[in-house]
N, C-alpha and C positions, 0 to 999 in steps of 0.2 A: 510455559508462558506463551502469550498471541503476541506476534506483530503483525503489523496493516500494511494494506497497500491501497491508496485511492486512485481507481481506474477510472479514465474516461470512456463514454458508454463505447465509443468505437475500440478502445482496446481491450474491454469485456468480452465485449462481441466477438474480436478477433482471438482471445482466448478460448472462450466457449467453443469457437470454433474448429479452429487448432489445436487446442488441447495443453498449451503450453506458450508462454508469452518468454518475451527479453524485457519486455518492459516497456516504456514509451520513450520516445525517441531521445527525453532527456536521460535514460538509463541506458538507451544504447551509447549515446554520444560518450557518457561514464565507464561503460564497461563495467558496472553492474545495477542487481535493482533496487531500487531504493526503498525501503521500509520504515516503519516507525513505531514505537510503543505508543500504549494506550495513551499516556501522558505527554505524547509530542504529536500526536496525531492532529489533532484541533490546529497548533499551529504550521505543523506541513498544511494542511488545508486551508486555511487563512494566507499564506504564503503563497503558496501555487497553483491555489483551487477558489481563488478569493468570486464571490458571485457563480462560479458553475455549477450548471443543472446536467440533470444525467448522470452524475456520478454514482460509482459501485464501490462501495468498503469492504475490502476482504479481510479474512482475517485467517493465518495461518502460525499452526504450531511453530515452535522453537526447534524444537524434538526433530521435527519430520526434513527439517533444510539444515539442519545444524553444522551437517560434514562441508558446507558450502558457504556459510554466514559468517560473517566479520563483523564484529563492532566496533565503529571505525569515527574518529571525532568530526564533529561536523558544526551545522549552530551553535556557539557560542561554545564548542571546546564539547558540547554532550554527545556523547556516545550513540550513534545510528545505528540498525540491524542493517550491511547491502548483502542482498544475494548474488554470488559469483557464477552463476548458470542459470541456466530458465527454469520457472515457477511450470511445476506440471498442474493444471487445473484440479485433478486429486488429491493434491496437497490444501487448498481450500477448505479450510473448519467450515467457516460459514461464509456468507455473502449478505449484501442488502445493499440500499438504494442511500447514496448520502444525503437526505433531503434537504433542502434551504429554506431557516425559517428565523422570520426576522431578518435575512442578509448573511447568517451565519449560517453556517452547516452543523446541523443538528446530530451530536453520535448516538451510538443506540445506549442502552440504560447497562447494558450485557458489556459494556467496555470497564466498567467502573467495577 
């Protein structure tokens, strides 16, 4: 199974770079990172990503963080993936650009 994470381009970048993120500053404030299945993904994004451009949708196995992952309740009582340590950038299935269309952020067709 994939969970996502929607990164802002600066903390892409700052992954690509380093090799390895905590998350963005609302994940550090948490103490860990916040993920979402294909089916919560739209509304974390609508929620915290409402109008932003420049976004990155990653997407990462289950399998690969699993000895570190909690699911843990969150909106409305549903169960969230958090990561309890940093995302190493090899852990990355895939990536893309979340693009805005119509006002909404458009997922890719490969989430469904």
């Amino acid at each position: 199974m994939l969970i996502y994470k929607i990164f802002r381009a600066s903390e892409w970048d700052a992954l690509r770079v380093g090799g390895e993120t905590r998350g963005s500053t609302k994940d550090l404030a948490d103490g860990f990172i916040h993920f979402s299945t294909a089916e919560q993904a739209p509304e974390t994004a609508a929620k915290h990503f409402a109008g932003g451009e420049g976004l990155v949708l990653a997407a990462v196995d289950c399998d690969r963080v699993a000895e570190d992952l909690k699911w843990e309740p969150s909106r409305g009582g549903a169960l969230f993936p958090h990561l309890y340590r940093p995302l190493h950038i090899d852990e990355i299935a895939w990536h893309e650009p979340l693009q805005l269309r119509d006002g909404m952020h458009a997922f890719p067709e490969r989430m469904r």
